[in-house]
C-alpha positions as CSV (number, residue, x, y, z in Angstrom):
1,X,23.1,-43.6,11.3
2,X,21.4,-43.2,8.0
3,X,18.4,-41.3,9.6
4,X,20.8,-38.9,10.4
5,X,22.5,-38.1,7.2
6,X,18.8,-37.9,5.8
7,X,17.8,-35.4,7.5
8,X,21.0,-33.5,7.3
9,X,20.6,-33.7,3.4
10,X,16.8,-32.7,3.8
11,X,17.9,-30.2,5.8
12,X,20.4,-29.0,3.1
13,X,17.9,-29.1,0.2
14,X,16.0,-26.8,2.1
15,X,18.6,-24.1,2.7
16,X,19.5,-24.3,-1.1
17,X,15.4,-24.1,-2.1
18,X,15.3,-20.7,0.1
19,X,18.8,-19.4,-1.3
20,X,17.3,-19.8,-4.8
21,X,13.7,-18.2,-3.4
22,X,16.0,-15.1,-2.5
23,X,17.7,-15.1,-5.6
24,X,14.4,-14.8,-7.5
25,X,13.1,-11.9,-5.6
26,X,16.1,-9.9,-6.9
27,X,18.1,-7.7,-5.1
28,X,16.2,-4.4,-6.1
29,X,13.5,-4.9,-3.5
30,X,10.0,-4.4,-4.4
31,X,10.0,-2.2,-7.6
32,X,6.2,-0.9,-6.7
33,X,7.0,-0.1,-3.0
34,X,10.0,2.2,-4.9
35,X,7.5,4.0,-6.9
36,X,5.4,4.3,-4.6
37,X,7.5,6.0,-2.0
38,X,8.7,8.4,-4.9
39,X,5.8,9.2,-6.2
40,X,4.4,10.2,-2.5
41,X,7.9,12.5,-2.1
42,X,7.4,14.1,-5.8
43,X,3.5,15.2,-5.0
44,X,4.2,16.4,-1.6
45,X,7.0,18.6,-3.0
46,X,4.7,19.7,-5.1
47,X,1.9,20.4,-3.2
48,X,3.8,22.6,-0.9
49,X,5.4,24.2,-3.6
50,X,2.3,25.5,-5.6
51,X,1.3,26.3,-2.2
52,X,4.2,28.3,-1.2
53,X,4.0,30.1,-4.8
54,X,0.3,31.0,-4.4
55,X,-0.8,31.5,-7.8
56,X,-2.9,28.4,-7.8
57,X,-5.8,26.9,-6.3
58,X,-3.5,24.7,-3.5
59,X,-3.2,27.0,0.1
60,X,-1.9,25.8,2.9
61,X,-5.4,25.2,4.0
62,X,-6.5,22.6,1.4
63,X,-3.0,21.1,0.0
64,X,-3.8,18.3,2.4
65,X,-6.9,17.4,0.5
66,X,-5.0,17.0,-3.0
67,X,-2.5,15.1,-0.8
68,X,-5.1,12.6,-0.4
69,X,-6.4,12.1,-3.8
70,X,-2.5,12.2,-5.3
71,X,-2.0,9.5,-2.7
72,X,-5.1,7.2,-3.6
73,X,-4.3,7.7,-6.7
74,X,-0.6,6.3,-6.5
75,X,-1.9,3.9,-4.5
76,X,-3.9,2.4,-7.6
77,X,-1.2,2.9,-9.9
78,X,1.1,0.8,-7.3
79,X,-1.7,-1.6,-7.3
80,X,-1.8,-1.9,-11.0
81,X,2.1,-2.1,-11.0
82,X,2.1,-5.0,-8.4
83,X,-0.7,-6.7,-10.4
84,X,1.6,-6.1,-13.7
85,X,4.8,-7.7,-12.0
86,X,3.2,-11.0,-9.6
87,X,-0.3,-11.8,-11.6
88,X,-2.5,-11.5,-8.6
89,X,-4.7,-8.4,-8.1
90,X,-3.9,-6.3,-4.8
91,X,-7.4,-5.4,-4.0
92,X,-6.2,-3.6,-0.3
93,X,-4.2,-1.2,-2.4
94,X,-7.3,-0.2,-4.8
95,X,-9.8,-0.1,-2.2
96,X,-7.2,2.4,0.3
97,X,-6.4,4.3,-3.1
98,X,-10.1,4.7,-3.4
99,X,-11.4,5.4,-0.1
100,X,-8.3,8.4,0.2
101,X,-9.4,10.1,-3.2
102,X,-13.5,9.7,-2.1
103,X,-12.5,11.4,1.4
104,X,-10.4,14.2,-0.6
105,X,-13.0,14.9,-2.5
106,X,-15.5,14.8,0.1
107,X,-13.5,17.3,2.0
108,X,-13.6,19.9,-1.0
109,X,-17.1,19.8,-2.0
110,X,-18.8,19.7,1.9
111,X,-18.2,21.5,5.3
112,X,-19.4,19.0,7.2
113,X,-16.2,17.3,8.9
114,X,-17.8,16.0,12.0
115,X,-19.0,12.7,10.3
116,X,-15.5,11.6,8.7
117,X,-13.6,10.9,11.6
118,X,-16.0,8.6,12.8
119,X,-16.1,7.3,9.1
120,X,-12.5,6.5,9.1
121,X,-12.9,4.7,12.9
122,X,-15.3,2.4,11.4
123,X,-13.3,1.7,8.3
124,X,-10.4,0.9,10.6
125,X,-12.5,-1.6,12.6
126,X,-13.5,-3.4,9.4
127,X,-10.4,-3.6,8.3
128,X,-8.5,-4.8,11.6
129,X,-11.5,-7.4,11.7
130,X,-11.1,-8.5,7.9
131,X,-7.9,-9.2,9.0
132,X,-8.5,-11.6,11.3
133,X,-11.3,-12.9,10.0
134,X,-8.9,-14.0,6.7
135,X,-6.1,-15.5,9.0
136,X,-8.7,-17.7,9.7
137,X,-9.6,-19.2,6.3
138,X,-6.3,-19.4,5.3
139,X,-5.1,-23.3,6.2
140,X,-2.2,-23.7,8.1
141,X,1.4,-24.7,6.3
């Protein structure tokens, strides 16, 4: 049966192709996604420390606000390390890491926090739909 042994051999190639795919993703996982979640545990340490000390600007009542800019701003820096380590920008990570520092800042200079939940609804929505929307431009394998 030589259409047999075919696809047995096709079928072998490909089993070797995704052994050698894993190999070149490296064991270490994804070194950003590392960073990252460091960089997230260091400031919150932080945060609640200079909180917990109380000879700074960072309460209890506003560490959550510096929690969001430190996060946007790992956020960019893992987008920048991503973009160093594949070649292809990760705009999702810039455009969260921006839209966490604008609403931490937002929330230290105003008073006004009726409007920003519904802010973050509606940025939620476009993003669940921008999601969908390129799934569907993307051709199928």
């Amino acid at each position: 049966m030589p259409g047999h042994y075919e696809k047995q051999e096709k079928h072998e190639k490909h089993e070797k192709h995704e052994k050698n795919e894993k190999h070149e993703k490296g064991r270490g996982g994804d070194l950003a996604g590392a960073i990252t979640g460091g960089l997230i545990l260091i400031l919150l340490g932080l945060l609640l420390y200079y909180s917990t000390v109380g000879t700074t600007v960072i309460t209890y009542g506003n560490f959550w606000q510096y929690f969001l800019i430190g996060v946007g701003v790992i956020l960019i820096i893992s987008g920048i390390i991503r973009y160093a380590e594949r070649g292809t920008p990760y705009i999702g990570t810039f455009i969260g890491g921006a839209v966490l520092i604008l609403i931490g800042f937002a929330f230290m200079t105003t008073n006004n926090f009726v409007v920003w939940p519904l802010i973050l609804v509606v940025l939620g929505l476009a993003a669940i739909a921008s999601a969908f929307t390129t799934r569907r431009r993307a051709p199928a394998p």
